[in-house]
C-alpha positions as CSV (number, residue, x, y, z in Angstrom):
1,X,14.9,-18.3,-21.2
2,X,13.3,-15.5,-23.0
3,X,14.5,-14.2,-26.8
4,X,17.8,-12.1,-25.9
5,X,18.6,-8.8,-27.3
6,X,20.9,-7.4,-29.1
7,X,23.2,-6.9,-25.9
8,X,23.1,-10.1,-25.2
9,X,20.3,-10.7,-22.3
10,X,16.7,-11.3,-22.1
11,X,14.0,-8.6,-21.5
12,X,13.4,-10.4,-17.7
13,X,17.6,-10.1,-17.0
14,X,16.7,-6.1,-18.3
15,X,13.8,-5.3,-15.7
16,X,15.8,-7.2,-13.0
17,X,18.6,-5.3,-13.5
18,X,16.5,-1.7,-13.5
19,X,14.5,-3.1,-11.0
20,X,17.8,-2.9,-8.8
21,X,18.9,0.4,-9.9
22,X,15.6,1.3,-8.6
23,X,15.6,0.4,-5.2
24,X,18.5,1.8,-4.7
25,X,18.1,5.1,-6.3
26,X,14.7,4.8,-4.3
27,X,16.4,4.7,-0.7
28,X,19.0,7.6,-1.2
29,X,17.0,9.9,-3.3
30,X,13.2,10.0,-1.2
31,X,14.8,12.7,1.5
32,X,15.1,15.0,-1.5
33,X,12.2,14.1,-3.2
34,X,9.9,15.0,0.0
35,X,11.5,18.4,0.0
36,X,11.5,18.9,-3.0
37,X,7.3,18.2,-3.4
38,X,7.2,20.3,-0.1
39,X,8.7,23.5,-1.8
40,X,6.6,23.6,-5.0
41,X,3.3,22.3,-3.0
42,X,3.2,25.7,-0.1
43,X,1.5,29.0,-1.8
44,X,2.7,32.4,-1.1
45,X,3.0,33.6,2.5
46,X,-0.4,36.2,2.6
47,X,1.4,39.3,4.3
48,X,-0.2,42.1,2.5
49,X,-3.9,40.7,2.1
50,X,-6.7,41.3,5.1
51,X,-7.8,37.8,5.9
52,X,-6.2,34.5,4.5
53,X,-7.0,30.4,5.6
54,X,-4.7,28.9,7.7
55,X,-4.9,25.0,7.2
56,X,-2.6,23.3,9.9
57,X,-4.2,19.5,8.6
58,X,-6.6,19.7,11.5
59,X,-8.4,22.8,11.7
60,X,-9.1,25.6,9.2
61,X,-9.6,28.8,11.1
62,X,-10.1,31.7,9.4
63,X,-7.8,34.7,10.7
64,X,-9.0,38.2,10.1
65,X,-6.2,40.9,10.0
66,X,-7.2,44.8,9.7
67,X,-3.4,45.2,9.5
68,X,-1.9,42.7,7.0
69,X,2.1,43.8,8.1
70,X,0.7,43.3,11.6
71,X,-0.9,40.2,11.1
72,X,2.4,38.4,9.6
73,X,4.6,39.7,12.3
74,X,2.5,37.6,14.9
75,X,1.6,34.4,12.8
76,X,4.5,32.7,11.8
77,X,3.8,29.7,10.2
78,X,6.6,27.4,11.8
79,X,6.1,24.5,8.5
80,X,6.5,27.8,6.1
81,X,10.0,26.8,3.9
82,X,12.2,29.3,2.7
83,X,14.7,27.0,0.7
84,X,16.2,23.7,1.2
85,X,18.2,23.5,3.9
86,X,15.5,25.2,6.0
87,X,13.0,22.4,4.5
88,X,15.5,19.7,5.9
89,X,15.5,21.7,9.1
90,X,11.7,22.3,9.8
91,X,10.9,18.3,8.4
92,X,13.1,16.9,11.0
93,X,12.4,19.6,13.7
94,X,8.8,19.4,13.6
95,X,8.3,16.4,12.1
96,X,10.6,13.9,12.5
97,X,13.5,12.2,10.6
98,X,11.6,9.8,9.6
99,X,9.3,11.6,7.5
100,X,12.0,12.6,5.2
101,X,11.0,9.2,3.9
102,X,7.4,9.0,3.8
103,X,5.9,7.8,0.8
104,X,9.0,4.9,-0.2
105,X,6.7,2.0,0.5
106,X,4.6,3.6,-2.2
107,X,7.4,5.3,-4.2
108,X,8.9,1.2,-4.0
109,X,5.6,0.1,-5.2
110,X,5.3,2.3,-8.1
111,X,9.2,2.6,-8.8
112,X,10.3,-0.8,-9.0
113,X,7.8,-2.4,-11.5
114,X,7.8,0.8,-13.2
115,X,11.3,1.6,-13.7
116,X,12.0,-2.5,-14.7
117,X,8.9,-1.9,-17.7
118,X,10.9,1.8,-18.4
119,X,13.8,0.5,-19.1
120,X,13.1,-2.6,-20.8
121,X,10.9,-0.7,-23.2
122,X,13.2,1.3,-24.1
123,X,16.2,-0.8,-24.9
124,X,13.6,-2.8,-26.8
125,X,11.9,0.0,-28.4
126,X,15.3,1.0,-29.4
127,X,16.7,-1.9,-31.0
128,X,13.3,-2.2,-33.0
129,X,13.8,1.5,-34.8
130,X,17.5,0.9,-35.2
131,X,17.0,-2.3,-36.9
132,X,14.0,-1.6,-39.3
133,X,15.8,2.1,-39.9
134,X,12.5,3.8,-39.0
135,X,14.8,6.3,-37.5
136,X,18.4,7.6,-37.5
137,X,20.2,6.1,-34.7
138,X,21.1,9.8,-33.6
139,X,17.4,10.1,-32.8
140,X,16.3,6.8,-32.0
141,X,17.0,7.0,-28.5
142,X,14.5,10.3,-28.2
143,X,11.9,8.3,-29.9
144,X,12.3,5.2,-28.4
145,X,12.4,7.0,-24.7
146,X,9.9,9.4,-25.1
147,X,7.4,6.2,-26.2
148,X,8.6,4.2,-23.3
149,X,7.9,7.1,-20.9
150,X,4.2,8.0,-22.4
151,X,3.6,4.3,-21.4
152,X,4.8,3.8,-18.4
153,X,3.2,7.4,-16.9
154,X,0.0,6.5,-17.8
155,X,0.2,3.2,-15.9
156,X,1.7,4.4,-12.4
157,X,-0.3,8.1,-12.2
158,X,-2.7,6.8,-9.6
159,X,0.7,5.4,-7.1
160,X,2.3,8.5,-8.5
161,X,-0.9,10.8,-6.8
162,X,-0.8,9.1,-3.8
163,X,3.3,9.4,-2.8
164,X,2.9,13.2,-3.5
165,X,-0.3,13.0,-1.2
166,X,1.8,10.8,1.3
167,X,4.6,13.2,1.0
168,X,3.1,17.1,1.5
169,X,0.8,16.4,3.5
170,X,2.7,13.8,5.8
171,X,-0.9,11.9,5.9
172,X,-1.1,8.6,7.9
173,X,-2.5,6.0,5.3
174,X,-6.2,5.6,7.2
175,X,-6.4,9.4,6.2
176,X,-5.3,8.6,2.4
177,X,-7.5,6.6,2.3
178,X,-10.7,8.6,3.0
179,X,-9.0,11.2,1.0
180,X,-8.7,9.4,-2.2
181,X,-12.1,7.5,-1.7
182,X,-13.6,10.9,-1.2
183,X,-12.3,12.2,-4.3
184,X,-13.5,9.2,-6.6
185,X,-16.7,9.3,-4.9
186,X,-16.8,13.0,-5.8
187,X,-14.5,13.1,-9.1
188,X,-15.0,8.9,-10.2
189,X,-12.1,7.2,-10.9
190,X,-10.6,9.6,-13.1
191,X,-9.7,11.5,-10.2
192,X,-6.9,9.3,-9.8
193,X,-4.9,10.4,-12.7
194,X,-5.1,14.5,-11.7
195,X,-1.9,15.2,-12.9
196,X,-1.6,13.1,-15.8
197,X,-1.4,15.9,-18.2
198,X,1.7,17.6,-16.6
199,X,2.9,14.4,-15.4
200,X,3.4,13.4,-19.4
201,X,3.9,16.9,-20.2
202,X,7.1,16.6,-18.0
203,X,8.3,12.9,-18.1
204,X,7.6,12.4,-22.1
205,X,10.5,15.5,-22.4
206,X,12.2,14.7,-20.1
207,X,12.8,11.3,-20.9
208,X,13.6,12.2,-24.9
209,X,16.0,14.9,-23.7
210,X,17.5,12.2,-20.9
211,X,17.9,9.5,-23.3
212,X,19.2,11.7,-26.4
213,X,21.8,13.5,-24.2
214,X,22.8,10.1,-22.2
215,X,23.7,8.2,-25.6
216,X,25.3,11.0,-27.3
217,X,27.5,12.0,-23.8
218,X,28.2,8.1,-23.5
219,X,29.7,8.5,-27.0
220,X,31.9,11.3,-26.3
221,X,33.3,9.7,-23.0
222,X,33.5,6.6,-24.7
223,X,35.9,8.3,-27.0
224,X,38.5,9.2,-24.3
225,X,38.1,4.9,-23.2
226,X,37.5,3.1,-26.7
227,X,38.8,-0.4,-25.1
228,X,36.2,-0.2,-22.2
229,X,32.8,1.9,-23.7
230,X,31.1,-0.1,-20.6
231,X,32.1,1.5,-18.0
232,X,30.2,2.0,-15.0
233,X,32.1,5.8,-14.6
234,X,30.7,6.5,-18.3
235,X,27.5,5.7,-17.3
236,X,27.4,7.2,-14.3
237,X,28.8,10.9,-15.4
238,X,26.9,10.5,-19.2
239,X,23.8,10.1,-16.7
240,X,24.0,12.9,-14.3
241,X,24.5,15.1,-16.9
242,X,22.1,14.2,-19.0
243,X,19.6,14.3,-15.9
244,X,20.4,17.7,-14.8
245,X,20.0,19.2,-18.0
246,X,16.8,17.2,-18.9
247,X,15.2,18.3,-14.9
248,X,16.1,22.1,-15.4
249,X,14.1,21.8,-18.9
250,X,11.0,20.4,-17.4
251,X,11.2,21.8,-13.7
252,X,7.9,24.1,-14.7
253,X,5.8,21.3,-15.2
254,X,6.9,19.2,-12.2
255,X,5.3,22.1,-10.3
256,X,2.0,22.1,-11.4
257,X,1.7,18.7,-11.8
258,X,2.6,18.4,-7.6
259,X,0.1,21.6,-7.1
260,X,-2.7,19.6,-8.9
261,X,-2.3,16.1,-7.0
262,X,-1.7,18.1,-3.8
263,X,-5.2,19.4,-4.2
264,X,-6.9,16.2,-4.1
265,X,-9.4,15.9,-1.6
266,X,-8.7,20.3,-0.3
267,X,-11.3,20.6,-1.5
268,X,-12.7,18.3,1.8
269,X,-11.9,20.3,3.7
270,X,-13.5,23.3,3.2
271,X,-16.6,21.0,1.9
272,X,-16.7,23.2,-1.1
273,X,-17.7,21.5,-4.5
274,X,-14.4,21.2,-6.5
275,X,-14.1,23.9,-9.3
276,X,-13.3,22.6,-12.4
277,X,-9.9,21.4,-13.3
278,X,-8.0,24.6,-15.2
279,X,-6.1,23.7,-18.0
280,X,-1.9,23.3,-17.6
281,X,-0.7,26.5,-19.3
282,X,-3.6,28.3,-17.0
283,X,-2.2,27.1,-14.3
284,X,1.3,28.3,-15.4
285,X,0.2,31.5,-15.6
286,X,-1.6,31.2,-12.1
287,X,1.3,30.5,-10.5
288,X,3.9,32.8,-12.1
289,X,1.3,35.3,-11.4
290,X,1.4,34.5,-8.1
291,X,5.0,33.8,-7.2
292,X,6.6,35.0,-10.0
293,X,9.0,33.2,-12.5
294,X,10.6,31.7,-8.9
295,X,7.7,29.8,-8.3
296,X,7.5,28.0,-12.3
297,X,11.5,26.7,-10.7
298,X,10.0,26.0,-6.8
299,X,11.7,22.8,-5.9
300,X,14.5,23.7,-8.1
301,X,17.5,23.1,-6.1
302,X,16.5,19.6,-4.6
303,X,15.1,18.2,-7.6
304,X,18.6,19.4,-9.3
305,X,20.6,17.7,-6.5
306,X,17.8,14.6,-6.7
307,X,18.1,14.4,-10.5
308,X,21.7,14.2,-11.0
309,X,22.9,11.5,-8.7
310,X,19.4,10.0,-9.1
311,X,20.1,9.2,-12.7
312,X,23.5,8.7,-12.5
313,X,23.0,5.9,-10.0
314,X,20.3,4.5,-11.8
315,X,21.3,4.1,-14.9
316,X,25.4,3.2,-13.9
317,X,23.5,0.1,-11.8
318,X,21.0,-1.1,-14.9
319,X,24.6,-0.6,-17.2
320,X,26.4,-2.6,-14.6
321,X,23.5,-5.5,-13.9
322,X,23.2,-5.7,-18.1
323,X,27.0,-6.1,-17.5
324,X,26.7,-9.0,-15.5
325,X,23.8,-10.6,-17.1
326,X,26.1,-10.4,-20.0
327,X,29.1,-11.9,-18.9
328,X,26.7,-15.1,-17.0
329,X,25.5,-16.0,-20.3
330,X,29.0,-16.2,-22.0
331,X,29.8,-18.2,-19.6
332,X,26.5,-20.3,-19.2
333,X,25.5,-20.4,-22.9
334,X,21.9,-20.9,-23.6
335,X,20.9,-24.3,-24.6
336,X,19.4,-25.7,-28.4
């Protein structure tokens, strides 16, 4: 068996036990997720303007209104979401139930391995500041989480791109596809990390807020329960706190970073050649200019109700399957 760590189980006993956490938090959490990448993906209703695109994933007519109050009382987009519940409705109306999971066989692809690496690193990234003193142990967790997070974004953007694809666009996998290939073909392969910037812009904070908050609420609970400072309740109330707070932080750029993978392969459509890619603050001022400070917090109140069981289920499982891992090798001690 591999080297253990300081907890007492191997890295491999780690990613199997986040690899659990992960499927699990997968299965219950994708319904919100969709809505939630639905939300921030639409643009502003055009009510006021005279003509505007109306893109229903087949055709592209282009409707031309002398009256713009007259035009929006007779067009009413029926996929056009005013909030969350009316998302849920309008999925399941139009769409079907099961859509509110389309995208898990790729959000269990990229999930899985990448949640098992996540979490791994970071226990081990951890115990490696803490025990050369690079850093206070106060901070350690920031560092160590923030690192582990840098890594594993870069690795999983391209599976990242395609489940937002998959998931706003409800495409069938033929058409994502020709999508993607026609974006690398017009882009290259680089095309397949649009998004990375706010994608580490908002996982690399989010993370060392997550991890800093998680450790030091753990703490505090653990105080109120010094005999059992494993407990799967600690862990599972240290991390939905410490995942709501770090989501409302970073909500901003989880919006761009859906608008910019959403536009891969729109511009296909229209058979346009693709303007250059504006930078991330640009793009926050694009879209607070267009939607106001609402639409920097689009998405807010499923990714708020994702975010909080989400990470308290996730980390309470990898806590209980280090738990277990734990108590199997007291039992089975490791051989000479």
């Amino acid at each position: 068996m591999a080297e253990q760590d300081p907890g007492g189980i191997s890295p491999l006993q780690q990613m199997v036990a986040s690899g659990a956490g992960a499927v699990v938090t997968s299965l219950f959490m994708t319904p919100l997720d969709v809505v939630k990448v639905r939300l921030q993906s639409q643009r502003p209703s055009v009510a006021s303007g005279k003509c505007f695109l109306y893109c229903n994933g087949v055709l592209e007519p282009l409707y031309l209104c002398p009256n713009g109050t007259r035009c929006a009382t007779w067009f009413q987009d029926p996929t056009r979401f005013t909030g969350t519940v009316d998302a849920f409705v309008k999925i399941v109306r139009h769409e079907g139930t099961r859509t509110l999971w389309s995208g898990l066989p790729a959000t269990l692809v990229m999930t899985v391995p990448a949640t098992a690496v996540y979490f791994t690193a970071y226990d081990q990234l951890k115990a490696f500041l803490c025990g050369r003193a690079l850093t206070s142990d106060l901070y350690a967790p920031m560092v160590a989480g923030a690192l582990a997070r840098l890594g594993t974004v870069t690795v999983i953007s391209p599976l990242e791109l395609v489940r937002t694809k998959l998931q706003a666009q409800h495409l069938s996998y033929r058409e994502l596809g020709t999508c993607v290939r026609a974006a690398v073909a017009q882009g290259g392969w680089r095309s397949l990390w649009l998004g990375w910037g706010p994608t580490a812009l908002r996982d690399v904070p989010f993370s060392a807020l997550y991890w800093f908050n998680y450790e030091l609420v753990k703490s505090w609970l653990t105080a109120f329960r010094p005999k059992d400072p494993t407990s799967v309740g600690i862990s599972f109330v240290a991390g939905g706190i410490s995942g709501t707070v770090a989501a409302i932080l970073t909500l901003p750029f989880d919006v761009v970073k859906t608008q910019r993978q959403v536009a891969l392969g729109a511009v296909e459509a229209v058979r346009v050649t693709p303007p250059r890619a504006i930078s991330t603050w640009l793009l926050l001022q694009r879209i607070r200019a267009e939607s106001g400070t609402r639409g920097l917090f689009a998405g807010f109140l499923p990714r708020i109700v994702k975010a909080a069981p989400s990470c308290a289920i996730m980390i309470s499982t990898y806590e209980f399957g280090k738990s277990f891992f734990q108590r199997l090798n007291r039992e089975q001690p490791l051989g000479p």
